[in-house]
C-alpha positions as CSV (number, residue, x, y, z in Angstrom):
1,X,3.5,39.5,2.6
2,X,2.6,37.3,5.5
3,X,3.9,37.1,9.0
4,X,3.5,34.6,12.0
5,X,5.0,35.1,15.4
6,X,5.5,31.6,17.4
7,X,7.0,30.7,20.5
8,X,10.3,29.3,21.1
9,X,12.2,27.4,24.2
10,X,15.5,29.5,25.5
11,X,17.1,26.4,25.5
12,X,16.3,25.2,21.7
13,X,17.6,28.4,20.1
14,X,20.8,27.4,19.7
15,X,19.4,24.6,18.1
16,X,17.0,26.6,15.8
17,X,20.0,28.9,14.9
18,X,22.4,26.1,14.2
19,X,26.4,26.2,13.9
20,X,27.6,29.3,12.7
21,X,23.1,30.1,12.0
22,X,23.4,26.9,9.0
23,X,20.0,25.7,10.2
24,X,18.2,28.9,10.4
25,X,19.9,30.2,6.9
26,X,19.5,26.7,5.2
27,X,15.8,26.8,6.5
28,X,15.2,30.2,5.5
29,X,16.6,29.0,1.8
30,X,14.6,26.4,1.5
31,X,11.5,28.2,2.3
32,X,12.2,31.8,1.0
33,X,10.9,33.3,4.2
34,X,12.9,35.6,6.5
35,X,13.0,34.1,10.0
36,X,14.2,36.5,13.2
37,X,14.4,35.3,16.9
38,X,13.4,37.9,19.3
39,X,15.6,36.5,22.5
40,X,15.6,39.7,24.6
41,X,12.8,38.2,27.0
42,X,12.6,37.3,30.9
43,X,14.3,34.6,32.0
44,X,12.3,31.5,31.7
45,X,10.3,33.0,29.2
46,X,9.7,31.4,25.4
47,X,11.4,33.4,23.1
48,X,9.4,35.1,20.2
49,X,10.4,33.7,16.5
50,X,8.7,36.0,13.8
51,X,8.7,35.0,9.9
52,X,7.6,36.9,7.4
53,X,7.7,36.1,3.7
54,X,4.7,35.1,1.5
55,X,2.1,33.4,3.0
56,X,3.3,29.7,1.6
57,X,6.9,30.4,2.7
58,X,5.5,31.6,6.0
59,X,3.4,28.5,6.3
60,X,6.4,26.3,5.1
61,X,9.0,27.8,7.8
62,X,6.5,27.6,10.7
63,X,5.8,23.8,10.2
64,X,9.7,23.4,9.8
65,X,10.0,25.1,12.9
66,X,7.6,23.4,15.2
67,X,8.9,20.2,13.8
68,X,12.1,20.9,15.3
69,X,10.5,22.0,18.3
70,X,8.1,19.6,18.7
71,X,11.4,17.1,18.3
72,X,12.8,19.1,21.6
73,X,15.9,20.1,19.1
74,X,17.2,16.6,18.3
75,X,17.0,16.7,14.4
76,X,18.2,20.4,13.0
77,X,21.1,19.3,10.9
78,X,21.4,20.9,7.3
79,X,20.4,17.8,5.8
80,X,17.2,17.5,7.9
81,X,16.1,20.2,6.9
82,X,16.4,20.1,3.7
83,X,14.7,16.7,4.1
84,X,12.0,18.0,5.9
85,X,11.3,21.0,3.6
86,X,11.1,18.6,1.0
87,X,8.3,16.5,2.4
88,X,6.9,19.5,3.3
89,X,6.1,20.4,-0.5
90,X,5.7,16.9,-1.3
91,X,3.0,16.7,1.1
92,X,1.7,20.0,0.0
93,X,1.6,19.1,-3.9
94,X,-0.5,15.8,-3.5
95,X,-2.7,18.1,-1.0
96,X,-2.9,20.4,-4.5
97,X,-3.8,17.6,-6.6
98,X,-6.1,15.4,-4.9
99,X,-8.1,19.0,-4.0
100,X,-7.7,19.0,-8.1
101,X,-8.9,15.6,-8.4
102,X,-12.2,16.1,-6.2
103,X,-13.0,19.4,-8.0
104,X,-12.7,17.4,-11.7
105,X,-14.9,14.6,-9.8
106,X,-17.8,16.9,-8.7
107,X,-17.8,18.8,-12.2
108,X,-18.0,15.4,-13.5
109,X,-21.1,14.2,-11.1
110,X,-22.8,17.8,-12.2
111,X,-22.1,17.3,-16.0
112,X,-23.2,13.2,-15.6
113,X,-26.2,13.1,-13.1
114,X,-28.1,10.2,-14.4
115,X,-31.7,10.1,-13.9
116,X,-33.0,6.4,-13.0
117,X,-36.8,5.7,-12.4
118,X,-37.9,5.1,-8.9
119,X,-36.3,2.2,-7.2
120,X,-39.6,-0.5,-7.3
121,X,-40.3,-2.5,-4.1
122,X,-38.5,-5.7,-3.3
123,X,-40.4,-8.4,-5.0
124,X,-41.6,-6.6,-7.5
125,X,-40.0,-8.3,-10.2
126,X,-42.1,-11.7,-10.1
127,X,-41.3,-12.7,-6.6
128,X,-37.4,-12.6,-6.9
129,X,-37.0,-10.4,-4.1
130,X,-34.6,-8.8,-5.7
131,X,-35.4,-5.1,-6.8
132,X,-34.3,-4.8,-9.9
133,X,-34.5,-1.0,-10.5
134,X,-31.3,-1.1,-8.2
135,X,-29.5,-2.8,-10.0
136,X,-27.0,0.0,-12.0
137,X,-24.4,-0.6,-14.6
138,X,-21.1,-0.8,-12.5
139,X,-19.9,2.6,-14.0
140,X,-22.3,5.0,-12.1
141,X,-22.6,9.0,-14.1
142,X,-23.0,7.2,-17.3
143,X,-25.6,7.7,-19.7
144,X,-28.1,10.9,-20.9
145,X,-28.0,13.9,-19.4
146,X,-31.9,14.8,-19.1
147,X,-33.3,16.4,-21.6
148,X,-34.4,20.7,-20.5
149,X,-38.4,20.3,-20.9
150,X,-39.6,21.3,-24.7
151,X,-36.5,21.1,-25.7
152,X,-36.2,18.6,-28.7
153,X,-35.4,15.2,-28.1
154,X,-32.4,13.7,-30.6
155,X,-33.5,10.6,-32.1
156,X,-32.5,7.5,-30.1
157,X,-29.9,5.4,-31.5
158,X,-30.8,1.7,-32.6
159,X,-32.3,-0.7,-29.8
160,X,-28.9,-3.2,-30.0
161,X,-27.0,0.3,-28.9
162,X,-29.3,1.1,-26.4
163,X,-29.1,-1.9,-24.0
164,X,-25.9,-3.0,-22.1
165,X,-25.7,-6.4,-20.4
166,X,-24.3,-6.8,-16.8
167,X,-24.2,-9.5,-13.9
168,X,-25.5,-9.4,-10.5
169,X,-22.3,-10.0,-8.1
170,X,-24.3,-14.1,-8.3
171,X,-23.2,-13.5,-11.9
172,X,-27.0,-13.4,-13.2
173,X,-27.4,-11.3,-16.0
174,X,-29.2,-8.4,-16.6
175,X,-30.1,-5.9,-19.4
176,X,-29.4,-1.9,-18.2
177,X,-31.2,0.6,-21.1
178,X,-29.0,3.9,-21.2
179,X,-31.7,6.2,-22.4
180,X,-34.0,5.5,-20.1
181,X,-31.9,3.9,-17.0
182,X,-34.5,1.0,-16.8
183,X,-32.8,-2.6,-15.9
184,X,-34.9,-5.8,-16.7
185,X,-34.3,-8.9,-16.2
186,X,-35.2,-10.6,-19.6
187,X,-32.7,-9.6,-22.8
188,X,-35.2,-6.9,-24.4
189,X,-35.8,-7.6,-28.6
190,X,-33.1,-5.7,-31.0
């Protein structure tokens, strides 16, 4: 169980509570946290909401909350609320999955960590300027793992296999060796 204590405006409660306490019950519904409004404070003074619940309800029921007052009490219908919780867990679930989506892309780097040779110095490649060893197929992570030192190495499949063509963005082609990460410029023999 989880709780959070927030402030309140005197003058929104009756906004917060709703007709006959709809808005408060339909938001306590929709997020499965219990919500109670301490109003036996000073005049002038905030009053003191506290919800408890589970930590997502909790965290669901607070942003409801300081939507409504952050909106000075002008949107606290039934429906809004329901709206709003809503996009709430919409918002929450795409959160979930793109968290998802850059764990599976980071184990996928780790698992796919090519190792190229040393970029060579512009103009290295017969005076074109242009430095070759840069140039990387267009779908960075692929090719072979590197191989654990003594280990055995498996036999390399057939030259044909081995080489991939690919254009420059001029559209020049080039030859990209997946074994060994090595680009060249010239189509190497089968």
């Amino acid at each position: 169980m989880a709780s959070h204590t927030m402030e309140c405006p005197k003058k929104l409660v009756g906004r917060v509570i709703g007709k006959g306490g709809d808005t408060i019950n339909t938001m306590q519904t929709e997020t499965h946290a219990h919500i109670q409004i301490m109003q036996d404070v000073p005049e002038g003074q905030p009053v003191q909401v506290v919800i408890t619940g589970p930590p997502t309800a909790v965290q669901m029921a607070t942003y409801l909350l300081t939507e409504i007052i952050n909106n000075n009490g002008r949107e606290t219908s039934v429906a809004w609320v329901k709206q709003a919780a809503q996009q709430y867990l919409l918002a929450q679930q795409q959160q979930m999955q793109l968290q998802q989506m850059q764990m599976q892309m980071a184990q996928m780097r780790q698992a796919f960590i090519p190792s190229f040779p040393v970029l060579p110095t512009p103009g290295a490649w017969g005076g074109l300027g242009l430095p070759l060893g840069g140039l990387m197929p267009p779908a960075m992570g692929v090719g072979m793992p590197p191989v654990a030192p003594g280990a055995a190495t498996p036999p390399l499949p057939p030259a044909s296999l081995l080489w991939q063509q690919y254009h420059t963005p001029e559209g020049k082609p080039y030859w990209h060796n997946r074994a060994t990460g090595q680009s060249v410029w010239e189509r190497p023999p089968a």
